[in-house]
KEVEX-88449 format. One record per residue (C-alpha): x, y negated, z; chain; residue in one letter. Coordinates in pm, 1 decimal, always signed. Each point is the difference from the previous one (the first is absolute). Layout:
residues N
tise px->X | py->Y | pz->Z | pamar->A | pator->A
...
***
This chain:
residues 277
tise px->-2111.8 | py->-292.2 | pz->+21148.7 | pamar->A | pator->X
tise px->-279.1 | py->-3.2 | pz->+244.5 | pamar->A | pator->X
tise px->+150.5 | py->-111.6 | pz->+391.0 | pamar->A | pator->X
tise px->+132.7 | py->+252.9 | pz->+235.8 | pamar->A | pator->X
tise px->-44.9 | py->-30.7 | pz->+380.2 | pamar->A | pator->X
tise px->+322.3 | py->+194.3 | pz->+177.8 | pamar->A | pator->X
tise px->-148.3 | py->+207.8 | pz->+305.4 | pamar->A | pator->X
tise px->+330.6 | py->+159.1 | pz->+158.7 | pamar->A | pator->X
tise px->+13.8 | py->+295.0 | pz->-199.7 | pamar->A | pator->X
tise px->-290.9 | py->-63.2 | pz->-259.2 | pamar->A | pator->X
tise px->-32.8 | py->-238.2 | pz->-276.0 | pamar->A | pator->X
tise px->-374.1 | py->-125.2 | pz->-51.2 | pamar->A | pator->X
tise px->-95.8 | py->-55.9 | pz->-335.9 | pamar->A | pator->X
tise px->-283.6 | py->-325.5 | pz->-26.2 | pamar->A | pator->X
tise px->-102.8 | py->+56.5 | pz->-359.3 | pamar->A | pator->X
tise px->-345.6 | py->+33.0 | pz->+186.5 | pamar->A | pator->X
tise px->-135.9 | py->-28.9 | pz->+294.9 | pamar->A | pator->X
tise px->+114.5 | py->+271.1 | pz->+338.9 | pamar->A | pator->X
tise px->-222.6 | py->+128.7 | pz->+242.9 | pamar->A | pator->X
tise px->+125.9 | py->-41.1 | pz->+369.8 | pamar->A | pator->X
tise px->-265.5 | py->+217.9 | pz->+240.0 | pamar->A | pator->X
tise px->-3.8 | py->-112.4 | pz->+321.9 | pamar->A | pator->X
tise px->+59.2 | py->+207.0 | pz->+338.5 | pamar->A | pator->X
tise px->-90.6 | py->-152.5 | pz->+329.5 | pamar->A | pator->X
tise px->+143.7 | py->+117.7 | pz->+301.7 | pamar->A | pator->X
tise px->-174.5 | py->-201.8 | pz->+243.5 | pamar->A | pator->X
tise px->-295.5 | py->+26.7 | pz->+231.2 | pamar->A | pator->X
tise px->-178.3 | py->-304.7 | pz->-92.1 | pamar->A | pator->X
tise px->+30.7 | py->-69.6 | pz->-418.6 | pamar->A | pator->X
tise px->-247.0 | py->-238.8 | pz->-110.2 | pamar->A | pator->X
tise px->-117.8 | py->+298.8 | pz->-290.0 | pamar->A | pator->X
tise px->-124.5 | py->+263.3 | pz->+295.1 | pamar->A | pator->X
tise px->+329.7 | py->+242.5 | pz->-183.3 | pamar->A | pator->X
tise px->+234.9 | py->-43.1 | pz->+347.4 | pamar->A | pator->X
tise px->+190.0 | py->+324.8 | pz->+30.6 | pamar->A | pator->X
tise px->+185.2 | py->-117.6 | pz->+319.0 | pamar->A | pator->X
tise px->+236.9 | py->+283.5 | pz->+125.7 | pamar->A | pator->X
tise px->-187.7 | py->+286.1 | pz->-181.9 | pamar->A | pator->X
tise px->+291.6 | py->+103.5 | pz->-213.6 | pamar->A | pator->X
tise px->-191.8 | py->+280.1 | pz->-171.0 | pamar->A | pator->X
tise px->-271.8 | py->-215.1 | pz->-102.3 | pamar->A | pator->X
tise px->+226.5 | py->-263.8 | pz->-137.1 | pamar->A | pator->X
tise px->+203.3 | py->+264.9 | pz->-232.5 | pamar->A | pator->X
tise px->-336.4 | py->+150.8 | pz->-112.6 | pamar->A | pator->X
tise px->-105.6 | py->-334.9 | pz->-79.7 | pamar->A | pator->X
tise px->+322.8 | py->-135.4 | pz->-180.6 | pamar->A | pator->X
tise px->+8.4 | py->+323.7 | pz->-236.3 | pamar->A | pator->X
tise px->-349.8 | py->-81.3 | pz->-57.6 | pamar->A | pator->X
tise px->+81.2 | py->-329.9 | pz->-103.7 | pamar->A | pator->X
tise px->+280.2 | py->+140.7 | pz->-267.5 | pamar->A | pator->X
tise px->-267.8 | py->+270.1 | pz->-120.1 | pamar->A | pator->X
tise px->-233.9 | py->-248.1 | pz->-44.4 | pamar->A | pator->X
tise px->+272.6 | py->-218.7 | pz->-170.6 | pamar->A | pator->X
tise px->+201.9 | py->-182.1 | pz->+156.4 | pamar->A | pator->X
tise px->+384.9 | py->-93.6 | pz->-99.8 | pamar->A | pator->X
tise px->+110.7 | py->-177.1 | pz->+282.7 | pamar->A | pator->X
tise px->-131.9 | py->+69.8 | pz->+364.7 | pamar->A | pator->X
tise px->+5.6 | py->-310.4 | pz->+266.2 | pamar->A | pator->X
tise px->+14.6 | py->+142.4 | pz->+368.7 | pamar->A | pator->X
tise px->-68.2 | py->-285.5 | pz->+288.1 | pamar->A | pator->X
tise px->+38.5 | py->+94.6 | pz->+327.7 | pamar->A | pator->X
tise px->-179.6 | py->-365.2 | pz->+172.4 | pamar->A | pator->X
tise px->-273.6 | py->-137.7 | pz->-82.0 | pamar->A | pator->X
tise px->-13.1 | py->-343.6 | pz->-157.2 | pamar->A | pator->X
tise px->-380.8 | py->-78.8 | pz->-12.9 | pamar->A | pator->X
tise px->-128.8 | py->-335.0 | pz->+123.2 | pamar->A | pator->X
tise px->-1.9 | py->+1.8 | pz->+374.3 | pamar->A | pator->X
tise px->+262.4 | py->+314.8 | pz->+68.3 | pamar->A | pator->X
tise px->+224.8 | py->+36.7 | pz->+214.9 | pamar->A | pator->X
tise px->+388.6 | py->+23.9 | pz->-37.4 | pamar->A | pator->X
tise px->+87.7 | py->+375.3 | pz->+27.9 | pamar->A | pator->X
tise px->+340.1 | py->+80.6 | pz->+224.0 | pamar->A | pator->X
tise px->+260.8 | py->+85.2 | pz->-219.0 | pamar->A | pator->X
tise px->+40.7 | py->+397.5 | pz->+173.3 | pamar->A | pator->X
tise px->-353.3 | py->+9.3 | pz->-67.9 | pamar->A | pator->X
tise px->+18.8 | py->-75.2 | pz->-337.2 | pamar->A | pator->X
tise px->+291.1 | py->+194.4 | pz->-86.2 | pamar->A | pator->X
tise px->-186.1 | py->+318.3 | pz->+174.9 | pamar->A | pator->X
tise px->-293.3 | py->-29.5 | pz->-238.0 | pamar->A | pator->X
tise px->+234.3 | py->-51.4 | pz->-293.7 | pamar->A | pator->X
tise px->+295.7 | py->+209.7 | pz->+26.5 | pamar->A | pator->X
tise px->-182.2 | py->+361.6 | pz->+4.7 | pamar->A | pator->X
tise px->-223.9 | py->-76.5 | pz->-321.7 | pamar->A | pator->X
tise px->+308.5 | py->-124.9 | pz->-168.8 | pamar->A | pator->X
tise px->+221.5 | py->+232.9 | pz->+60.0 | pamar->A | pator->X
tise px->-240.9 | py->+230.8 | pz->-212.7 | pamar->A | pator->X
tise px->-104.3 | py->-257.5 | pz->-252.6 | pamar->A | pator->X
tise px->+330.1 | py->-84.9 | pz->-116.9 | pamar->A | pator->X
tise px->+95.7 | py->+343.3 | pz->-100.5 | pamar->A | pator->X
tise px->-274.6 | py->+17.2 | pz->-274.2 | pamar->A | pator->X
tise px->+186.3 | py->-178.0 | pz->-258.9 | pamar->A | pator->X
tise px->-171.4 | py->-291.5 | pz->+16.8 | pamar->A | pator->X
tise px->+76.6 | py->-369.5 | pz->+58.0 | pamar->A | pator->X
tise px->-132.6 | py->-62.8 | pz->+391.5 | pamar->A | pator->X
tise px->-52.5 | py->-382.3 | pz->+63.4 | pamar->A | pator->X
tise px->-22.2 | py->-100.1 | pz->+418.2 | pamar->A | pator->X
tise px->-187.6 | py->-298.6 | pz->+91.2 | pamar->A | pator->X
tise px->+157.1 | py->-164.8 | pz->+292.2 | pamar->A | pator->X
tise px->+180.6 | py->-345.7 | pz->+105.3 | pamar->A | pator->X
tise px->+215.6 | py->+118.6 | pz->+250.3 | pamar->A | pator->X
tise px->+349.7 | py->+38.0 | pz->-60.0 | pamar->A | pator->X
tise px->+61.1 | py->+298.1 | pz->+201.0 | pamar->A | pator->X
tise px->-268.4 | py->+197.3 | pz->-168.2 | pamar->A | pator->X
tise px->+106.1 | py->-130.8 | pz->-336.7 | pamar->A | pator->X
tise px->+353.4 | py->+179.7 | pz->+69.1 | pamar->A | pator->X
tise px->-167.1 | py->+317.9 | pz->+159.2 | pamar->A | pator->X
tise px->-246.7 | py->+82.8 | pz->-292.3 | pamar->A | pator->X
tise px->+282.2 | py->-63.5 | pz->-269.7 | pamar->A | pator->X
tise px->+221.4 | py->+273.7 | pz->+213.3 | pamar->A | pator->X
tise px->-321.9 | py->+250.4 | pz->-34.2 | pamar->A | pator->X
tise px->+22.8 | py->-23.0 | pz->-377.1 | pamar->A | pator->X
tise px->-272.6 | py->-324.0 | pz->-67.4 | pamar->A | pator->X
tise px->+49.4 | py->-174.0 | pz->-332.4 | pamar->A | pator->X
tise px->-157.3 | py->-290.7 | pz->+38.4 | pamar->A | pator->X
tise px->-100.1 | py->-258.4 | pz->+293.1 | pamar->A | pator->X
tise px->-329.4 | py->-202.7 | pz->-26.2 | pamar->A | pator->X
tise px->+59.3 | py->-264.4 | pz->+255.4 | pamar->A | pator->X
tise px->-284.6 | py->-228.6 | pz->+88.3 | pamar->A | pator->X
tise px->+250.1 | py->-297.6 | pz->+133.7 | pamar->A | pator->X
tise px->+175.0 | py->-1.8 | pz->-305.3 | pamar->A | pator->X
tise px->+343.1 | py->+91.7 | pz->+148.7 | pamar->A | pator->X
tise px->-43.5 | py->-321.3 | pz->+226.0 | pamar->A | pator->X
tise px->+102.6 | py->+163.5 | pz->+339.3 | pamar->A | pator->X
tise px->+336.4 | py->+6.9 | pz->+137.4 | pamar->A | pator->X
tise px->+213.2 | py->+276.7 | pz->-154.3 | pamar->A | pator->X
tise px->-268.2 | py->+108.6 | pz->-234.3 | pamar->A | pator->X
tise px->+239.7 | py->-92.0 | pz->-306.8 | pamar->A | pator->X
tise px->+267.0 | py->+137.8 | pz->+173.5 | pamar->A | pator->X
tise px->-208.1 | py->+310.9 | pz->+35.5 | pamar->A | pator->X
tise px->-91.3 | py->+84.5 | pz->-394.4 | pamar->A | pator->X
tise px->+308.5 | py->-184.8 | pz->-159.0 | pamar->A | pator->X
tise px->+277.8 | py->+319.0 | pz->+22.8 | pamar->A | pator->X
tise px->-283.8 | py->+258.2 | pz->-148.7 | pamar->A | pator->X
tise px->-126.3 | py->-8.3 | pz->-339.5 | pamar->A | pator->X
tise px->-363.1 | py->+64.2 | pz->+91.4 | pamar->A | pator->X
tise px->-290.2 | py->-261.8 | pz->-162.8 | pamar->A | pator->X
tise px->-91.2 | py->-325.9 | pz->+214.2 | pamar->A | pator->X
tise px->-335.7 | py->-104.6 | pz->-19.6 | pamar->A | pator->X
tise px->-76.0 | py->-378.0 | pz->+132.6 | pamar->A | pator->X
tise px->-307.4 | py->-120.6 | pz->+133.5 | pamar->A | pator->X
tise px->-177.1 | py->-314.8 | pz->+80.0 | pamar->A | pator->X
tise px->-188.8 | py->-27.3 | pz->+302.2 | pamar->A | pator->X
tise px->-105.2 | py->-306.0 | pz->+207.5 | pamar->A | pator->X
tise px->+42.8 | py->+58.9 | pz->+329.2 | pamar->A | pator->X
tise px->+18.2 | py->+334.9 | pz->+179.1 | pamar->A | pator->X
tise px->-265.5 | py->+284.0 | pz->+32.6 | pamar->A | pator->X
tise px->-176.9 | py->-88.7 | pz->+280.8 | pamar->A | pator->X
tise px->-57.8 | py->-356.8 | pz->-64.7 | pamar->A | pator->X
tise px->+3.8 | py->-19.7 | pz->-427.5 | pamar->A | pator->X
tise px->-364.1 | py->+4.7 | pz->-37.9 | pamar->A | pator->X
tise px->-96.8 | py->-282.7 | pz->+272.6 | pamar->A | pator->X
tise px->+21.6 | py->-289.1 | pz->-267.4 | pamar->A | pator->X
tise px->+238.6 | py->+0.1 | pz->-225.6 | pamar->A | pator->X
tise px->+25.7 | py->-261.6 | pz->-230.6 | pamar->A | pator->X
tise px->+247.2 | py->-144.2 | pz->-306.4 | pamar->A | pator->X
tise px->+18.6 | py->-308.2 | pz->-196.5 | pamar->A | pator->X
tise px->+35.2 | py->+192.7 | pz->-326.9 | pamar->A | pator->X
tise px->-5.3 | py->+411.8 | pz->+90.9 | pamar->A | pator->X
tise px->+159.7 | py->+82.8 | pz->-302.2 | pamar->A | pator->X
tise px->+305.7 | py->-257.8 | pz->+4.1 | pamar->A | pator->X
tise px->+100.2 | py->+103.7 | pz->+384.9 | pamar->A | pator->X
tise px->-81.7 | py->+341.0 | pz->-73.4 | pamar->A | pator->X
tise px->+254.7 | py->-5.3 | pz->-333.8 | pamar->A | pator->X
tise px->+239.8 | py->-208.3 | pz->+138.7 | pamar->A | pator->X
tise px->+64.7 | py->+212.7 | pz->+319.5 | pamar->A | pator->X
tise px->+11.6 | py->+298.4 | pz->-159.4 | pamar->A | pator->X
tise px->+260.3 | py->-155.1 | pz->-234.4 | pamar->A | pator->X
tise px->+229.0 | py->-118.3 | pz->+266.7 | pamar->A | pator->X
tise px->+11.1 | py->+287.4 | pz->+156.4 | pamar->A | pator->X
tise px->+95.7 | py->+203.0 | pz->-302.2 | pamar->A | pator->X
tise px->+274.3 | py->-247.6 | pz->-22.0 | pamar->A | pator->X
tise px->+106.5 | py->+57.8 | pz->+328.2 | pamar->A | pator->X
tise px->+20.9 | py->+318.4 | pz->-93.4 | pamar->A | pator->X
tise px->+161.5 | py->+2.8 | pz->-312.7 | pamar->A | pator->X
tise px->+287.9 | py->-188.7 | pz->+163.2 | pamar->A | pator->X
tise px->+35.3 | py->+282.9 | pz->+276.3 | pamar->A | pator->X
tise px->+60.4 | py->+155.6 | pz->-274.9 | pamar->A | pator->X
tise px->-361.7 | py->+268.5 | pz->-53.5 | pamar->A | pator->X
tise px->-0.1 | py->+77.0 | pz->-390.4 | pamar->A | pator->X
tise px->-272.7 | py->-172.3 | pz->-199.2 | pamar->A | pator->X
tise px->-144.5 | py->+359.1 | pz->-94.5 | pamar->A | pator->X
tise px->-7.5 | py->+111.6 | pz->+388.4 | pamar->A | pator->X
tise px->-249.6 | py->-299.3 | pz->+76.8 | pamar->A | pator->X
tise px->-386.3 | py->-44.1 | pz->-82.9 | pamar->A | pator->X
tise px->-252.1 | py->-240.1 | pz->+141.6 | pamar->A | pator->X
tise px->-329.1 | py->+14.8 | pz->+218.9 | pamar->A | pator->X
tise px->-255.4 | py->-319.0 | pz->-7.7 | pamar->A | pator->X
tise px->-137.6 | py->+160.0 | pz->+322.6 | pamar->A | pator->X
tise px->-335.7 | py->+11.9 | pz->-37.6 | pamar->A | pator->X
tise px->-213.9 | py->-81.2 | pz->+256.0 | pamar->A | pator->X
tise px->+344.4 | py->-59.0 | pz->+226.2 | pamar->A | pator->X
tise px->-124.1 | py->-338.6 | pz->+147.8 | pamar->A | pator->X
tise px->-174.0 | py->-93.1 | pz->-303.7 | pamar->A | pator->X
tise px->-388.2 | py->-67.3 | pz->-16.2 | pamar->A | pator->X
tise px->-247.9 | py->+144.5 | pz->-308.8 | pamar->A | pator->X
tise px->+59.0 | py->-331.7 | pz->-213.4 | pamar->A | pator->X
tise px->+436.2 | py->+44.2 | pz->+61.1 | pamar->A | pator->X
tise px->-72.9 | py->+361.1 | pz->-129.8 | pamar->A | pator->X
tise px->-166.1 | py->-93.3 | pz->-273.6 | pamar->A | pator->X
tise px->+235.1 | py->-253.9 | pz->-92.2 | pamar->A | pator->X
tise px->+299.3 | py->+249.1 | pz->+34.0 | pamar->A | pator->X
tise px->-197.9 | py->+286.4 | pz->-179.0 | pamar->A | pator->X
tise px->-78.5 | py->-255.7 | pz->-296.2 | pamar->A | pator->X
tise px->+407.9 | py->-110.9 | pz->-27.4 | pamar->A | pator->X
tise px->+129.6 | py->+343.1 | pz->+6.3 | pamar->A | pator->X
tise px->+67.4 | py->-90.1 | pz->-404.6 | pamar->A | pator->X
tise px->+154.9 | py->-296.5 | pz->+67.6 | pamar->A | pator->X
tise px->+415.6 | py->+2.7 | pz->-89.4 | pamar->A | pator->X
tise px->+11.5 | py->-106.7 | pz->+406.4 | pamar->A | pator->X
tise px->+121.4 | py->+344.6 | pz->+162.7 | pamar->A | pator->X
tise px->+383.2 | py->-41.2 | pz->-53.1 | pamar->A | pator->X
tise px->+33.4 | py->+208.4 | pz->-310.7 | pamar->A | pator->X
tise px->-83.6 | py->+321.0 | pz->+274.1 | pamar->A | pator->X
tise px->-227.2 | py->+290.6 | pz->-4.0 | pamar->A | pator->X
tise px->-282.4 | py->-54.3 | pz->+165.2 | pamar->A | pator->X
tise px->-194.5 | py->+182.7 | pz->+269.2 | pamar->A | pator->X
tise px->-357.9 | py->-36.3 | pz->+57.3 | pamar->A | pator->X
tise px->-171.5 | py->+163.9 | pz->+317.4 | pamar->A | pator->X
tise px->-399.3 | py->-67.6 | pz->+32.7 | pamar->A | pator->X
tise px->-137.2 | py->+360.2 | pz->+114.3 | pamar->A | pator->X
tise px->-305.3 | py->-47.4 | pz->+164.1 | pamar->A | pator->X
tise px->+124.5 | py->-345.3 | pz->+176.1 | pamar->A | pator->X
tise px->-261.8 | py->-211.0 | pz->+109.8 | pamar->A | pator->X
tise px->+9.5 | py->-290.5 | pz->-302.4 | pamar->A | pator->X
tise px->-203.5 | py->+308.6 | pz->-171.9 | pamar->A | pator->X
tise px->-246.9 | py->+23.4 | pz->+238.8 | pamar->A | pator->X
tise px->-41.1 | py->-402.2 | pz->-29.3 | pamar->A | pator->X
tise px->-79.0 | py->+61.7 | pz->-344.3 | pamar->A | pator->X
tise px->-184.6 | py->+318.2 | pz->-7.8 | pamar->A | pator->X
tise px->-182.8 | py->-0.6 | pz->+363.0 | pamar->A | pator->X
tise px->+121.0 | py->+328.6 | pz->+66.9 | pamar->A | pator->X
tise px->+162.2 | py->+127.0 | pz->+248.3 | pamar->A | pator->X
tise px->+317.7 | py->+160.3 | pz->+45.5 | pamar->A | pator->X
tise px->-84.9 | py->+362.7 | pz->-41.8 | pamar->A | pator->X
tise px->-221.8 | py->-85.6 | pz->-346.4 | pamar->A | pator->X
tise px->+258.7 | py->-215.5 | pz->-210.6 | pamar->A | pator->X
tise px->+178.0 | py->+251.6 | pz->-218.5 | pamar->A | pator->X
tise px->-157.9 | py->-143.4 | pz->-312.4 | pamar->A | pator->X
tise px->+82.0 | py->-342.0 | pz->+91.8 | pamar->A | pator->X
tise px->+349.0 | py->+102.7 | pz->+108.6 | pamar->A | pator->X
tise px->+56.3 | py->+198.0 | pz->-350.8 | pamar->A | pator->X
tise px->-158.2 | py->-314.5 | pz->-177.2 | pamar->A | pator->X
tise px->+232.2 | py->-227.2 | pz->+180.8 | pamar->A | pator->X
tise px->+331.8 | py->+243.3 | pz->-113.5 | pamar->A | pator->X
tise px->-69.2 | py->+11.5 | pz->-332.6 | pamar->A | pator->X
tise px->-93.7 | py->-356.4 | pz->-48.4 | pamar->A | pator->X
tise px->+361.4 | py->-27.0 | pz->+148.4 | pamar->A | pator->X
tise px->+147.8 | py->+216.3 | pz->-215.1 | pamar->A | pator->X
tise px->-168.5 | py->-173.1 | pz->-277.4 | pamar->A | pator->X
tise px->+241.7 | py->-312.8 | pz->+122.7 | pamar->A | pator->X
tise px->+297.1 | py->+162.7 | pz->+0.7 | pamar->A | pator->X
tise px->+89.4 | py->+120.5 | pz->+347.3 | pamar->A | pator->X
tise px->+228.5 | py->+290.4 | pz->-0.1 | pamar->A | pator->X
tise px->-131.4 | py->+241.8 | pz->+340.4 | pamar->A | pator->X
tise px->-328.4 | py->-4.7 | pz->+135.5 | pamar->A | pator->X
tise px->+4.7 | py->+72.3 | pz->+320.1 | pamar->A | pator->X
tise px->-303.1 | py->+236.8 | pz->+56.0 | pamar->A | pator->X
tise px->-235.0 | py->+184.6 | pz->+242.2 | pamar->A | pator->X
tise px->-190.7 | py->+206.8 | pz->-294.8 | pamar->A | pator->X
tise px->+199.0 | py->+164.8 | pz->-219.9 | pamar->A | pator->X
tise px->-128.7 | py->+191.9 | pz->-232.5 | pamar->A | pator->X
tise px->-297.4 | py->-253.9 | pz->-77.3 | pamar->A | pator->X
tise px->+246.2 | py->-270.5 | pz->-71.8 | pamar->A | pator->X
tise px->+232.1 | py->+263.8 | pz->-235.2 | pamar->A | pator->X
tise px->-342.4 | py->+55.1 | pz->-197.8 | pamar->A | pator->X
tise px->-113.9 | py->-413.2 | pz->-45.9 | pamar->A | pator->X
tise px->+379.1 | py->-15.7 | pz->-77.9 | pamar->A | pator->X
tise px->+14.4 | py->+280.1 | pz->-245.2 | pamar->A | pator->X
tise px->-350.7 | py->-145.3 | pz->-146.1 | pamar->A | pator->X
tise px->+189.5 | py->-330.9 | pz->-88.1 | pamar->A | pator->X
tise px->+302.7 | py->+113.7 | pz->-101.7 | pamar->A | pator->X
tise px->-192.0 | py->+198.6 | pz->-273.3 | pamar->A | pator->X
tise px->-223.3 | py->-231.9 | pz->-99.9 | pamar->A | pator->X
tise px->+215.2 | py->-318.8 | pz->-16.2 | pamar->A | pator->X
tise px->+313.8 | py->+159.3 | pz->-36.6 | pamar->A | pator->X
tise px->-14.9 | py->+314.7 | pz->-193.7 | pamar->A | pator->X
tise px->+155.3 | py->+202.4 | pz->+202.0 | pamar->A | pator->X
***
């Protein structure tokens, strides 16, 4: 039977790869797609993101580029809570990315299904805050914080520290006791990582390293594209669609996505062609 990921009240079948379209409700996104407080925007543009395909939608409320700013926690619930109060009621399964506890235990109130947290559940109370709800966990690795990741980060072997943090923390979570089939994993892309650590990561995303877990792979548009390509933000949806399906390719379970519909079609290409389906 092909792995199920528990998200509160759905149940996630992997047999193939999800699409997870992303909703930013901030003022300064690295993509130029910041809805900030426009509520009506940011509903329009989440039931875009399910026309266009979507089966999971990811709402973030603070920006997490290189270089921001932490976001007051009233701030970022006041972005958040109006868009998903809405969202939620569509009958489909609403991820939140945040690290902070109290948000964590506000979104899963409004009806979210699933936290994304950046810190990996590494901030005081953050376990505390997911373990009593069955909603999805997903763990990420980052080096550093935000504003400081991209100055210089460095690693003896990227894909060992990467790995083996990831792993301890699902242990840590497994003996809080967070089901194996609430939890997935992150490699964090470009979270304190340089264009060689990405490449690294991108290139072990087959290797039996990832804790037996789903994994989750988020490179929309980031800038490691624009090292490769020379583009700039605004012109790499055929590098960031190039980059998801190569990722599907190795296995990873949601792609975490800015365009939609032109990743569903180089998805539904492969899955024809290699697959038969």
């Amino acid at each position: 039977m092909p792995p199920v990921l528990r998200c509160a009240g759905y149940e996630l079948e992997l047999s193939r790869p999800l699409l997870m379209g992303i909703v930013n409700l901030t003022p300064d996104s690295f993509s130029g797609d910041g809805l900030a407080t426009d509520v009506a925007r940011a509903i329009a543009h989440a039931e875009e993101q399910l026309k266009e395909g979507a089966e999971i939608l990811d709402i973030g409320a603070e920006s997490s580029r290189p270089g921001a700013i932490p976001t007051p926690e009233d701030e970022e619930l006041r972005r958040l809570i109006p868009v998903l109060a809405e969202v939620t009621r569509w009958g489909v399964p609403v991820s939140v990315d945040t690290y902070k506890p109290r948000v964590m235990r506000a979104a899963i109130k409004a009806g979210a299904a699933m936290i994304n947290d950046i810190c990996a559940l590494t901030e005081p109370g953050a376990v505390d805050a997911v373990i009593d709800s069955d909603c999805a966990v997903c763990v990420m690795h980052m080096q550093g914080r935000p504003g400081t990741m991209q100055s210089s980060p460095a690693y003896g072997d990227v894909v060992a520290e990467v790995s083996s943090f990831l792993g301890s923390v699902v242990d840590r979570c497994r003996q809080a006791g967070i089901a194996r089939d609430r939890l997935l994993v992150d490699p964090g892309f470009g979270f304190g990582k340089t264009l060689e650590h990405n490449i690294a990561l991108f290139r072990a995303l087959t290797a039996d390293i990832w804790c037996g877990l789903p994994l989750l792979v988020g490179v929309s548009r980031k800038t490691m594209l624009g090292q490769i390509t020379g583009q700039p933000v605004e012109c790499r949806q055929v590098a960031s669609v190039s980059a998801a399906l190569l990722a599907a390719m190795k296995g990873a379970a949601i792609l975490r996505v800015h365009d939609v519909a032109a990743t569903r079609d180089a998805l539904a290409v492969w899955s024809a062609i290699e697959q038969g389906d």
